[in-house]
LUMDRENLO-515434 format. One record per residue (C-alpha): x, y, z. Coordinates in pm, whole numbers, plus 50000, padded with zeros to 5 digits. Layout:
N
<site X="X" Y="Y" Z="Z"/>
...
//
This chain:
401
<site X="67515" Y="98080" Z="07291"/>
<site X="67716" Y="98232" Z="07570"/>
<site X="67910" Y="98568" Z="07546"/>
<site X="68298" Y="98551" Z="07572"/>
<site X="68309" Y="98544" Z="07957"/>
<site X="68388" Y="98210" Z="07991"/>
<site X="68483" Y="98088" Z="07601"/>
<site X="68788" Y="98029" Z="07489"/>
<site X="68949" Y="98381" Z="07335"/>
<site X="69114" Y="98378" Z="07017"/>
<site X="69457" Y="98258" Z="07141"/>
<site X="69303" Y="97933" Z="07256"/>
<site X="69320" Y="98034" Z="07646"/>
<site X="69047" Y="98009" Z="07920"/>
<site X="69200" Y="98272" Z="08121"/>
<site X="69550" Y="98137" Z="08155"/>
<site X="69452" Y="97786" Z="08085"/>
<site X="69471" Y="97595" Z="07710"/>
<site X="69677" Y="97707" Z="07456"/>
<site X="69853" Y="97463" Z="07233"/>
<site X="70204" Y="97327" Z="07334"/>
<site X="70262" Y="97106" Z="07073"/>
<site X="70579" Y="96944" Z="06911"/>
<site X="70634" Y="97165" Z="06565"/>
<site X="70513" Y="96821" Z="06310"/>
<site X="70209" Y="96881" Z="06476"/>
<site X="70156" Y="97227" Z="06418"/>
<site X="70044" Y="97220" Z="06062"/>
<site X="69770" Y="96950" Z="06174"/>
<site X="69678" Y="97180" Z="06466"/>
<site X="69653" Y="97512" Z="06274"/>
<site X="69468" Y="97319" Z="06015"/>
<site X="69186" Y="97267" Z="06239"/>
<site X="69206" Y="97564" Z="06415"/>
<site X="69149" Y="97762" Z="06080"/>
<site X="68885" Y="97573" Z="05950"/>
<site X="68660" Y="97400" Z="06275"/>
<site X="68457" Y="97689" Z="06340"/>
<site X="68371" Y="97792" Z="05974"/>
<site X="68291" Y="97403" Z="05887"/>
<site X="68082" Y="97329" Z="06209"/>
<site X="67891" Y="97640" Z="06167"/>
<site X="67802" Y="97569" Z="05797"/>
<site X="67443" Y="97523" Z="05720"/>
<site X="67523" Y="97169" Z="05535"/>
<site X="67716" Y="96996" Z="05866"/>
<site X="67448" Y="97160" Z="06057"/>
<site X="67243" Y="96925" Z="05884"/>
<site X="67386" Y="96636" Z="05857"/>
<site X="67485" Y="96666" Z="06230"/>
<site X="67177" Y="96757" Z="06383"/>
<site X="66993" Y="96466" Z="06155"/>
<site X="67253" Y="96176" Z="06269"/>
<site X="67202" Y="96320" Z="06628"/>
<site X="66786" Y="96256" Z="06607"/>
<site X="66785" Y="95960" Z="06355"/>
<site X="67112" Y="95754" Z="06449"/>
<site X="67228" Y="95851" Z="06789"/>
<site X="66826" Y="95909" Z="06967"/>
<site X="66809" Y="96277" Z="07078"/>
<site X="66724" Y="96436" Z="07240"/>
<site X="66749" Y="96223" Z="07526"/>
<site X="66489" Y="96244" Z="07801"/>
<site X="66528" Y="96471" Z="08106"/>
<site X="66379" Y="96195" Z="08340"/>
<site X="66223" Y="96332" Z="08680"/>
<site X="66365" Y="96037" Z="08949"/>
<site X="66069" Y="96071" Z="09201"/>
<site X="66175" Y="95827" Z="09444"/>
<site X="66574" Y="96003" Z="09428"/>
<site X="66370" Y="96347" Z="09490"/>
<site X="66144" Y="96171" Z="09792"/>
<site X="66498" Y="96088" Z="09932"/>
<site X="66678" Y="96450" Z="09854"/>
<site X="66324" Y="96598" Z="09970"/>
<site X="66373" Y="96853" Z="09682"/>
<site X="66310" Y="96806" Z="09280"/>
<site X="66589" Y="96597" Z="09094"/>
<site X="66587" Y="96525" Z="08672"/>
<site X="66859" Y="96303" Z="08532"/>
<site X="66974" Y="96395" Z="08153"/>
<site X="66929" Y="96061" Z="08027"/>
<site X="67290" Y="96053" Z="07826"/>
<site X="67306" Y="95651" Z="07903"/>
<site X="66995" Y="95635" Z="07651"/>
<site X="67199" Y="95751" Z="07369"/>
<site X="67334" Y="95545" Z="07098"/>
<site X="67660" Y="95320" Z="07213"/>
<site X="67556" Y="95408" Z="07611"/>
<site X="67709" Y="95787" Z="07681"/>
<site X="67759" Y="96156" Z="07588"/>
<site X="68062" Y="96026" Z="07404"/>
<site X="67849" Y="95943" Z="07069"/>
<site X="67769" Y="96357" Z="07012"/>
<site X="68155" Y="96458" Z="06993"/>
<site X="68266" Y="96149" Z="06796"/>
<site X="68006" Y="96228" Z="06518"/>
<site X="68067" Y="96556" Z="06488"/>
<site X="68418" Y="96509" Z="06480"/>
<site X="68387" Y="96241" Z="06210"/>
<site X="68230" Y="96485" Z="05979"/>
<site X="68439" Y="96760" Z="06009"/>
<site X="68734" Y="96495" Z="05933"/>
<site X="68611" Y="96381" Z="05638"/>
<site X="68517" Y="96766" Z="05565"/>
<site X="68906" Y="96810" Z="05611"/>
<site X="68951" Y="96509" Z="05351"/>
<site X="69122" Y="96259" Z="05671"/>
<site X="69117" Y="95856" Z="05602"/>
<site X="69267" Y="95764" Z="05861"/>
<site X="69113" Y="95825" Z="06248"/>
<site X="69247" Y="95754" Z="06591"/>
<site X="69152" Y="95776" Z="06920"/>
<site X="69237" Y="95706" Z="07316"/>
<site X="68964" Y="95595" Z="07543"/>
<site X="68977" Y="95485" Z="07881"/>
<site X="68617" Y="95368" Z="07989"/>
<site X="68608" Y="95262" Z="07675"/>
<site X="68282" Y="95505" Z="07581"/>
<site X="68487" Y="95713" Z="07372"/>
<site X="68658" Y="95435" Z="07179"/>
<site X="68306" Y="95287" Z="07103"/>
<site X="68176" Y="95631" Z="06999"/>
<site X="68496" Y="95657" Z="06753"/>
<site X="68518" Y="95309" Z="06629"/>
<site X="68135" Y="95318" Z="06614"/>
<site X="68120" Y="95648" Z="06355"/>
<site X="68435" Y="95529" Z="06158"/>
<site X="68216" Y="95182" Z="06086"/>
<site X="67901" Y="95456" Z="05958"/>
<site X="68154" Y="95683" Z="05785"/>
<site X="68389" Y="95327" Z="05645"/>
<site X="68675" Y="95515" Z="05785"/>
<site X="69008" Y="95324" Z="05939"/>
<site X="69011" Y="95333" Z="06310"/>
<site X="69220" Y="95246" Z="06568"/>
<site X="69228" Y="95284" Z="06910"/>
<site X="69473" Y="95346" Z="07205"/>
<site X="69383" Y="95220" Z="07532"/>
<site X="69549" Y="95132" Z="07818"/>
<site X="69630" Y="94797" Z="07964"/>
<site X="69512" Y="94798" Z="08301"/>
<site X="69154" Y="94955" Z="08140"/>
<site X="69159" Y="94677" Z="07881"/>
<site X="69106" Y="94433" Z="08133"/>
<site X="68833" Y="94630" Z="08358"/>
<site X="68655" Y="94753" Z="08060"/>
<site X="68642" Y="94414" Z="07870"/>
<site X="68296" Y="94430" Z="07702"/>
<site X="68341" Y="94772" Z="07502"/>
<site X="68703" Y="94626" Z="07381"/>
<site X="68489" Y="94365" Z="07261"/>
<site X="68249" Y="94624" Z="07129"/>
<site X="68539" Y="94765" Z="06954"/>
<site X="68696" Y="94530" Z="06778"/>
<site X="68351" Y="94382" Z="06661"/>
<site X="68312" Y="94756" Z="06495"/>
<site X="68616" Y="94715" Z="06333"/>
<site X="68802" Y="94877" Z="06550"/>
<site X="69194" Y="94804" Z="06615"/>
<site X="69232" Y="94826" Z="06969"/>
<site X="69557" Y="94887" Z="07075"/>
<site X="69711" Y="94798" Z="07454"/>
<site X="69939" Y="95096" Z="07662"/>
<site X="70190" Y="94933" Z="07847"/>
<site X="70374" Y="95233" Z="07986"/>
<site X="70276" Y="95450" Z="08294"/>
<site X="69965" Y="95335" Z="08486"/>
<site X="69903" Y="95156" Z="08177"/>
<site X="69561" Y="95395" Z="08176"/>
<site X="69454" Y="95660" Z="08032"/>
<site X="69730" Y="95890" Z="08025"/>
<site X="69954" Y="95668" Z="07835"/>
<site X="69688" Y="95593" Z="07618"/>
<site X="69636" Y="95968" Z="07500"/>
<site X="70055" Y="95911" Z="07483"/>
<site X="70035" Y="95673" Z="07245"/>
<site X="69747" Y="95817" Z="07065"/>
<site X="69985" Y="96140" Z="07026"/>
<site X="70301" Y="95954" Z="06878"/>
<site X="70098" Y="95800" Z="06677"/>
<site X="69967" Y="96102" Z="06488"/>
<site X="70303" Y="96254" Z="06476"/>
<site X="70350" Y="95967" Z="06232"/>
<site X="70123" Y="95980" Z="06043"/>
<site X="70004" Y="96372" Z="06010"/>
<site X="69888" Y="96409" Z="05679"/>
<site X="69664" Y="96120" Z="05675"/>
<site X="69493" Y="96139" Z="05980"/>
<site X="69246" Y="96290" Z="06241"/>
<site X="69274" Y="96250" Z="06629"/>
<site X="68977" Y="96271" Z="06771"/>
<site X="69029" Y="96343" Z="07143"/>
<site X="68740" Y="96238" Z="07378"/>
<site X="68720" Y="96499" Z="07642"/>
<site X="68745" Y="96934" Z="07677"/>
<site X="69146" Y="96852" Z="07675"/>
<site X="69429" Y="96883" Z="07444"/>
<site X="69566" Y="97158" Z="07225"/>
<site X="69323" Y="97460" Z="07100"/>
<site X="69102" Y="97422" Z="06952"/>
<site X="68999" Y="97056" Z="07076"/>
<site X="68899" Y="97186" Z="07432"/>
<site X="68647" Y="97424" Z="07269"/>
<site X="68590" Y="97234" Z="06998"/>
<site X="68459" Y="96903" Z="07199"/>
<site X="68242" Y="97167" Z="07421"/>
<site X="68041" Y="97294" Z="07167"/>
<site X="67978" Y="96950" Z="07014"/>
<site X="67889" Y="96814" Z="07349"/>
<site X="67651" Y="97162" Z="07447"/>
<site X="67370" Y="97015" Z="07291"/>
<site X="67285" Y="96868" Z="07643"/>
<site X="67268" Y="97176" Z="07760"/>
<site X="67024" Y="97305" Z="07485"/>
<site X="66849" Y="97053" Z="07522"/>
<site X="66793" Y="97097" Z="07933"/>
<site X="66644" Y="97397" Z="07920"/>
<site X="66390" Y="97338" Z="07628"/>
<site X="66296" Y="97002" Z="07850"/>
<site X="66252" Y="97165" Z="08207"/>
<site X="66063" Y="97456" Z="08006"/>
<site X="65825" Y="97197" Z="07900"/>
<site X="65827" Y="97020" Z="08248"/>
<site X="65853" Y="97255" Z="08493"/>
<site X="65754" Y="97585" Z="08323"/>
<site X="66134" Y="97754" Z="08347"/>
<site X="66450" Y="97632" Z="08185"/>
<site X="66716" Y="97760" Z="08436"/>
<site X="66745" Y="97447" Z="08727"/>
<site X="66916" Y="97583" Z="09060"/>
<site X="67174" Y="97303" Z="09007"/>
<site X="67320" Y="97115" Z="08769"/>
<site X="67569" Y="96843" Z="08862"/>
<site X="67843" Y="96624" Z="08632"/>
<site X="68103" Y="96394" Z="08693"/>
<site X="68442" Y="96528" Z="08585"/>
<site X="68770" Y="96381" Z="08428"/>
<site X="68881" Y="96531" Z="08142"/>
<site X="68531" Y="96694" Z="08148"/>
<site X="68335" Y="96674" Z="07804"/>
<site X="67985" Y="96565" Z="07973"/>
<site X="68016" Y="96853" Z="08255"/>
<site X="68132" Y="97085" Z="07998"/>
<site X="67809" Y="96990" Z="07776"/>
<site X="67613" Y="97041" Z="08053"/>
<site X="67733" Y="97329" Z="08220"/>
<site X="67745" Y="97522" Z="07875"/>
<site X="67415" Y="97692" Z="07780"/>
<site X="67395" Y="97804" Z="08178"/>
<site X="67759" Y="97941" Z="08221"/>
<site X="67657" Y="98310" Z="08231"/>
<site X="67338" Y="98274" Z="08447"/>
<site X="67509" Y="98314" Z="08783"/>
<site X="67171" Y="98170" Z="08944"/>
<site X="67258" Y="97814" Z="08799"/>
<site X="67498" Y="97633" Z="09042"/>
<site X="67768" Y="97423" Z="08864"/>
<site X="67861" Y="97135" Z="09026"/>
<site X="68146" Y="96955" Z="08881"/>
<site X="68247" Y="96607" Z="09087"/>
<site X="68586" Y="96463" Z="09052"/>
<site X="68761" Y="96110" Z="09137"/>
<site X="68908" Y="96110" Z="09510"/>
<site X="68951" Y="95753" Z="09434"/>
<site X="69053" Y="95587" Z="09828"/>
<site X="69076" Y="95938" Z="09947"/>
<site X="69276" Y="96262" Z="09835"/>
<site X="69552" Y="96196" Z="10100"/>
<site X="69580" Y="95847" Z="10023"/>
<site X="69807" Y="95918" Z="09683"/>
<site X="69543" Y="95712" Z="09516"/>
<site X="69316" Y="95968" Z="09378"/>
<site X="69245" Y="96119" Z="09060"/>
<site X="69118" Y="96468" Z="09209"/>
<site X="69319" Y="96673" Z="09003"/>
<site X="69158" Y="97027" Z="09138"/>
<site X="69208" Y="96957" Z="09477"/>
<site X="69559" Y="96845" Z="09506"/>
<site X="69665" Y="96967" Z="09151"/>
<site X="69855" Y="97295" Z="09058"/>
<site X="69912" Y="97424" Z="08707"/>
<site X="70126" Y="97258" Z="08409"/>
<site X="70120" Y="97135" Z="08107"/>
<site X="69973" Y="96809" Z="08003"/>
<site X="69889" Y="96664" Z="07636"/>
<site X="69906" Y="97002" Z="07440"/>
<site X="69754" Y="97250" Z="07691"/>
<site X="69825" Y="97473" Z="08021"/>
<site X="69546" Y="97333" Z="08310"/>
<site X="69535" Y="97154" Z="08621"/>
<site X="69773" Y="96850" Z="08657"/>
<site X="69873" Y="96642" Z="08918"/>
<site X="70239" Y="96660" Z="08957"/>
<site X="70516" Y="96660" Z="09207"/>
<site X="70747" Y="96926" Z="09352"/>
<site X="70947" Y="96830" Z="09031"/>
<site X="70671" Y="96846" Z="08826"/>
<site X="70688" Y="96523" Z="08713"/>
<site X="70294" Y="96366" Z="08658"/>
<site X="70168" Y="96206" Z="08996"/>
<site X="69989" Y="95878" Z="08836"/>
<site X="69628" Y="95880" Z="08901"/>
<site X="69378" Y="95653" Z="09058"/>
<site X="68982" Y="95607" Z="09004"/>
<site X="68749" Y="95260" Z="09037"/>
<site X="68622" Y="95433" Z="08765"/>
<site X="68808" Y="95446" Z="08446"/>
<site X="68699" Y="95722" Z="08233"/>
<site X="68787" Y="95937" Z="08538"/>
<site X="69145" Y="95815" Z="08593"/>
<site X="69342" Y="96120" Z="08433"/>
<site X="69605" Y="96356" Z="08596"/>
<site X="69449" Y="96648" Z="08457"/>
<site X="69143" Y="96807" Z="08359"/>
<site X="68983" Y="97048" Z="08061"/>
<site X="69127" Y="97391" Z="08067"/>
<site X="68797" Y="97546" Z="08100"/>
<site X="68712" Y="97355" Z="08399"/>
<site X="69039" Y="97505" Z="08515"/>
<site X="68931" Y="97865" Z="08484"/>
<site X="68555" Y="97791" Z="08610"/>
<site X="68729" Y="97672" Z="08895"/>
<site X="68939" Y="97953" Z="08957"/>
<site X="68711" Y="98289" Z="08891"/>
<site X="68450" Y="98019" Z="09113"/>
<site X="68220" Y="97998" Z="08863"/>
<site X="68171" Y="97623" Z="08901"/>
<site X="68237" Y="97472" Z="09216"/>
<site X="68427" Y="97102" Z="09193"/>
<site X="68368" Y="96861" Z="09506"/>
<site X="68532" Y="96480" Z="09544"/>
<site X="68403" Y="96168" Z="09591"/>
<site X="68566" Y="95839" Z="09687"/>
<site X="68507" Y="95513" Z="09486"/>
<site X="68310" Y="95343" Z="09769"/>
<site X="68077" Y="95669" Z="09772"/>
<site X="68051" Y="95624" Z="09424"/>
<site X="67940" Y="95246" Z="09455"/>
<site X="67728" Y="95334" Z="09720"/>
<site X="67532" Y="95618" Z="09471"/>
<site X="67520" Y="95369" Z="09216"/>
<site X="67353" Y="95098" Z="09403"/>
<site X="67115" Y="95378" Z="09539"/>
<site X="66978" Y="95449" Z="09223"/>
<site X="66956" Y="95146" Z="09026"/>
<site X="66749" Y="95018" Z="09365"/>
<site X="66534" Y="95368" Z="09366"/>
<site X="66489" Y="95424" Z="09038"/>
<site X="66566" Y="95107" Z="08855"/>
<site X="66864" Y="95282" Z="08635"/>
<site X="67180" Y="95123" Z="08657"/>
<site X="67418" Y="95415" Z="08606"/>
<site X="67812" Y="95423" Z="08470"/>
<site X="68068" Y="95463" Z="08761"/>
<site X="68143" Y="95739" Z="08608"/>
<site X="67831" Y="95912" Z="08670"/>
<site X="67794" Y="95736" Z="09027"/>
<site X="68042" Y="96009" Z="09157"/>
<site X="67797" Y="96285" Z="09012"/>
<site X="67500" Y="96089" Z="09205"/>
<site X="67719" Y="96055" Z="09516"/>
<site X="67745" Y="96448" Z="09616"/>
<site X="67378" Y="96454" Z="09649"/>
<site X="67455" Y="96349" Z="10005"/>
<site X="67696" Y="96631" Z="10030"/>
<site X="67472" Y="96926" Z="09901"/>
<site X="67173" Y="97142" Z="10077"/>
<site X="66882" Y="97140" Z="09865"/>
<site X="66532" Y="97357" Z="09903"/>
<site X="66248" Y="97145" Z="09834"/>
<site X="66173" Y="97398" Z="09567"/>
<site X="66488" Y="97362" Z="09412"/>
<site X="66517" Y="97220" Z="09052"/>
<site X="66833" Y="96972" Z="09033"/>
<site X="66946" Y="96830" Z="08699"/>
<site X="67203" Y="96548" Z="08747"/>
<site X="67374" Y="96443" Z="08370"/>
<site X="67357" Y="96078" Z="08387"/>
<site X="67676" Y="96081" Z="08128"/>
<site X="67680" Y="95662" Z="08064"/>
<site X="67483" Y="95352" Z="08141"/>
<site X="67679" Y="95085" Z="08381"/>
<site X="67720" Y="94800" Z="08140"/>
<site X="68044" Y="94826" Z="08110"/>
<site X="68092" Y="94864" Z="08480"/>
<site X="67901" Y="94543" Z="08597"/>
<site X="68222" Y="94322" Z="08701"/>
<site X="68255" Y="94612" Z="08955"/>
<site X="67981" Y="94632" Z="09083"/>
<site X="67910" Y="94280" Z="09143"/>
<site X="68244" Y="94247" Z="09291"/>
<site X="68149" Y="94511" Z="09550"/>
<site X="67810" Y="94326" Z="09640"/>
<site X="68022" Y="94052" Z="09693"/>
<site X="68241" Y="94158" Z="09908"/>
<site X="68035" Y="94356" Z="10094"/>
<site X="67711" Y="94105" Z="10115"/>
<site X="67518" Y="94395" Z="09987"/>
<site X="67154" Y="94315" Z="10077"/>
<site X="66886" Y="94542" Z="09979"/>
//
């Protein structure tokens, strides 16, 4: 565990960032789990249960993979944490199970759920078919069509998969929906948010469930390369649950570089981007004080990403204040970089990554290594989902190997 540098305090605040700015018939559902998540996750019998579905159900630990021909490239040392080997294809799967059991701890029937790769809404609608708990989920339009296999996935779980039409019809007006919905229905039921965002204590709450990637990082490069602190370690960011997992167990070992890599979509001055650090300032967004994309006005500048599950205004409040005291540093890339790192490592290594985790790969160009530096990349999904996109771009660009 880390000390209380960079945890969430007691009010719910990184810093200046989180808090929970919530209408008052949500309050009682908030303070509900703010009183009891920390007490119930911490208990030896979720421990168990939790740590049991994570080996038997969901495959962890996941391997910390060294990509020889990506390090022969990078001419230094590069491990990807092999999150697209988990159960359902990403990180999502550890934060949807142990939200699942602390809802049913909490004596919720009913769960919902936004998504916007769709990852998230697999994870959920995936535990609620283990747990035979309701589930529905709220996803936008516009990702409904792009992410058409895990809708499918979804609604063959059981799932009710419900369409956005408001907005950018993406994720933002998903987590919208997912919100009025739960105002109506507060006494029955459990939102499980995907990502470090939301009112306190989801950002913290979806952190701690997702740090067992970075538990498990340093037991694996202890084992492989004899010391379990990498120089780097590099995530895509959105919301930020997988960066936030990875980043966690390292956050007060100044020697680890955090490298957090965010959506510029067709560039940052284009207006089509999604990189909410770099062009953002702070406001509130979905229940908490962060970074947000927004106009002189402050009215919410509608995001843009090839990749879905990175198309969001904001971003986790903790990534906020790691970005400010510049304790993580958060870098950009654009979608064709993206589909460029993609194709460079399913050709190299024969591992078709998530766009998602494309932009993570695609700063390696961007970075000065040592060639005795350790660099752990968190490959976050696998790029099923994301095939239509890819094969569009080879298309259009003749790709030939």
């Amino acid at each position: 565990m880390t000390t209380n540098n960079y945890n969430v305090n007691e009010q719910g605040y990184y810093g200046e960032y989180g808090g929970a700015y919530i209408p008052e018939i949500l309050f009682n559902n908030v303070e509900e789990l703010k009183n009891n998540y920390l007490e119930i996750i911490e208990s030896d019998s979720f421990k168990k249960e939790f740590d049991e579905l994570l080996k038997n159900y969901v495959g962890r630990p996941t391997p910390l993979y060294h990509a020889k021909n990506l390090s022969s490239q990078f001419h230094t040392n590069i491990f990807l944490k092999r999150e697209d080997l988990n159960h359902t294809g990403a990180h999502k799967i550890n934060n949807a199970l142990g939200q699942i059991l602390l809802a049913k701890r909490l004596g919720k029937k009913r769960i919902i759920a936004e998504t916007g790769a769709g990852q998230h809404g697999v994870a959920t609608a995936t535990a609620c078919a283990l747990m035979n708990l309701e589930c529905i989920v709220y996803m936008g339009e516009v990702d409904i069509k792009r992410q058409a296999p895990n809708v499918a996935r979804m609604k063959m779980l059981g799932a009710k998969v419900i369409p956005a039409t408001s907005g950018s019809k993406t994720l933002k007006d998903a987590t919208n929906e997912a919100i009025r919905d739960w105002i109506n229905h507060t006494e029955t039921t459990h939102y499980i948010i995907g990502s470090v965002v939301g009112p306190h204590p989801y950002p913290d709450m979806v952190t701690r469930f997702q740090s067992v990637i970075s538990k498990e990082m340093k037991n694996q490069l202890l084992e492989q390369v004899g010391k379990e602190n990498p120089e780097f370690v590099i995530a895509c960011v959105g919301g930020g649950s997988n960066a936030a997992g990875a980043f966690y167990h390292y956050l007060n070992n100044e020697n680890v570089k955090l490298i957090g890599v965010e959506a510029a979509g067709k560039g940052i001055q284009t207006g089509h981007t999604a990189a909410t650090l770099t062009i953002g300032k702070p406001g509130i967004i979905h229940g908490s004080k962060t970074y947000l994309m927004q106009n002189e006005d402050g009215q919410i500048i509608e995001p843009y990403s090839i990749s879905a599950g990175l198309d969001y205004p904001g971003i986790g409040p903790i990534h906020s204040f790691l970005h400010d005291v510049k304790r993580a540093n958060y870098m950009h890339v654009t979608d064709k970089e993206a589909l460029e790192a993609a194709l460079n490592l399913t050709q190299k290594e024969g591992i078709i990554p998530a766009l998602e985790s494309s932009h993570a790969l695609a700063v390696l160009t961007k970075l000065n290594f040592k060639k005795t530096d350790t660099v752990v990349v968190n490959l976050s999904g696998r790029g099923d989902k994301d095939l239509t996109t890819y094969i569009n771009y080879l298309n259009q660009n003749d790709y030939e190997k």
